[in-house]
N, C-alpha and C positions, 0 to 999 in steps of 0.2 A: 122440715129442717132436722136437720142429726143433731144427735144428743152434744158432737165434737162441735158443731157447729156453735151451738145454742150458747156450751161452756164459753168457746172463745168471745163470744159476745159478751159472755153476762162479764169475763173477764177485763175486756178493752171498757166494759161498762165501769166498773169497781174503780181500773187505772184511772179514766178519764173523771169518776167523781174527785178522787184522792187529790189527784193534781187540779184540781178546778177548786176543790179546798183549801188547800195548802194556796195558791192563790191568794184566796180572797181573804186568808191572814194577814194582821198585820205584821210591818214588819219584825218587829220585836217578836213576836210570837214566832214567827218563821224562824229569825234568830237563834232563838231556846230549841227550838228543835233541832234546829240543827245541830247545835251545839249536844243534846243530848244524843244523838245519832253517831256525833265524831266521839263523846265520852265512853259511847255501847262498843265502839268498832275498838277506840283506844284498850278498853279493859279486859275486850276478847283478846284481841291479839297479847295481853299481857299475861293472859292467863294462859294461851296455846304457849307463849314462849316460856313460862313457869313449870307448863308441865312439860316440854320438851328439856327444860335444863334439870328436871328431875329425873327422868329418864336417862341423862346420859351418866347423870351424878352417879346411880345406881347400875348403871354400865360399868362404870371405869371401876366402883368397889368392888362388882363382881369377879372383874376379871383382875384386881390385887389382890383378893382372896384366892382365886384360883390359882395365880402363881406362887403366892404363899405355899397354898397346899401342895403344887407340885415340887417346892422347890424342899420340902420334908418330905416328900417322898422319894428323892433323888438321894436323902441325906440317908434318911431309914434303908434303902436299899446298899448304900454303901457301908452302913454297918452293917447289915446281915453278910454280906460278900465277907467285909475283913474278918467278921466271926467265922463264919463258915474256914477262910484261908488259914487262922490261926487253929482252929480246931483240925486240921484236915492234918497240920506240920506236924502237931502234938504225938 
């Protein structure tokens, strides 16, 4: 037998203990775990959806900083032009 073989054995072996487990739980027991199982999935998903609204948080002040800075650069550029024009009259 292959080693691929062997794995999927020893694997359908592992599934079928787990679920013959869980089984012969009672139900309360079964309960609680599940109930722990829906608490793990609830607190991932709270934490993917925490770090994705930090990320965009830190998107969108990016790019109000960025416009910030271009919009002093548009300002600085039009005083050097008017200096330059008044100096240029003189």
């Amino acid at each position: 037998m292959s080693l691929i073989s062997a794995q999927k054995l020893s694997d359908i072996d592992h599934e079928f203990s787990s679920r013959s487990k869980i089984a012969s739980m009672p139900v309360e027991e079964r309960m609680l775990a599940y109930q722990r199982k829906v608490e793990q999935t609830a607190n991932q998903r709270a934490d993917e959806e925490m770090k994705r609204w930090k990320q965009m948080e830190i998107a969108a002040i990016r790019m109000a900083e960025r416009e910030k800075q271009e919009q002093e650069m548009r300002e600085r550029r039009k005083q050097v032009s008017f200096t330059r024009i008044v100096t240029a009259n003189k």
